[in-house]
Steps between C-alpha positions, in 0.01 A plus 500: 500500500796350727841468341756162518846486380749251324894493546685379226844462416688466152844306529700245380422144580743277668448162653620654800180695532241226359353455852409879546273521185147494441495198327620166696872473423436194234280702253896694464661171411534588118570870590862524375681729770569850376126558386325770591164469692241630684333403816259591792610592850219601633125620508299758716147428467420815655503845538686572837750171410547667143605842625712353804685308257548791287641732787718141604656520132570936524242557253134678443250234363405765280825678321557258281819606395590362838382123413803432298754632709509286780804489689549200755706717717235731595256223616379511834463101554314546838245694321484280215469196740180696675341580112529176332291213562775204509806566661669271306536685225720793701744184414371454184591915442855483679631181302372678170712819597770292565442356119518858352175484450292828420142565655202638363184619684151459360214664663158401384183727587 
């Protein structure tokens, strides 16, 4: 069975940030600024993607300890560029850092 893997952050929302979030930025409109929500960065729909992302983020796909303590510093953006399958959302990822956003991976398989 192969494994794929979601990125997802936890932050407050902001108009500021509307444009990096799963949903297209009007779905936010009634979002009052201050709330806290969740989104998707990214998938890895499989195995070799899931893992690279995982070493790209400092973590083992499978402590999962590890999944919640994410820490934007450590990220190796070149790698994470190379495991993901849009590079637009290595912009997506920086922009939510820059929000104070926390991270969360989610391996699946």
């Amino acid at each position: 069975m192969g494994m794929n893997a979601e990125l997802l952050a936890i932050g407050k929302y902001s108009k500021d940030i509307a444009d990096f979030l799963c949903y297209p930025a009007n779905f936010y409109e009634d979002t009052p600024d201050g709330s806290t929500i969740i989104t998707l960065v990214c998938v890895c729909t499989n195995t070799d993607g899931s893992k690279l992302l995982a070493k790209s983020l400092g973590i083992d796909p499978w402590k999962f300890e590890q999944h919640c303590e994410i820490i934007p510093e450590n990220v190796d953006f070149d790698m994470m560029t190379e495991a993901i399958e849009d590079p637009d959302d290595v912009v997506v990822f920086s922009a939510l850092c820059s929000a104070g956003f926390k991270f969360y991976y989610l391996p699946n398989g």
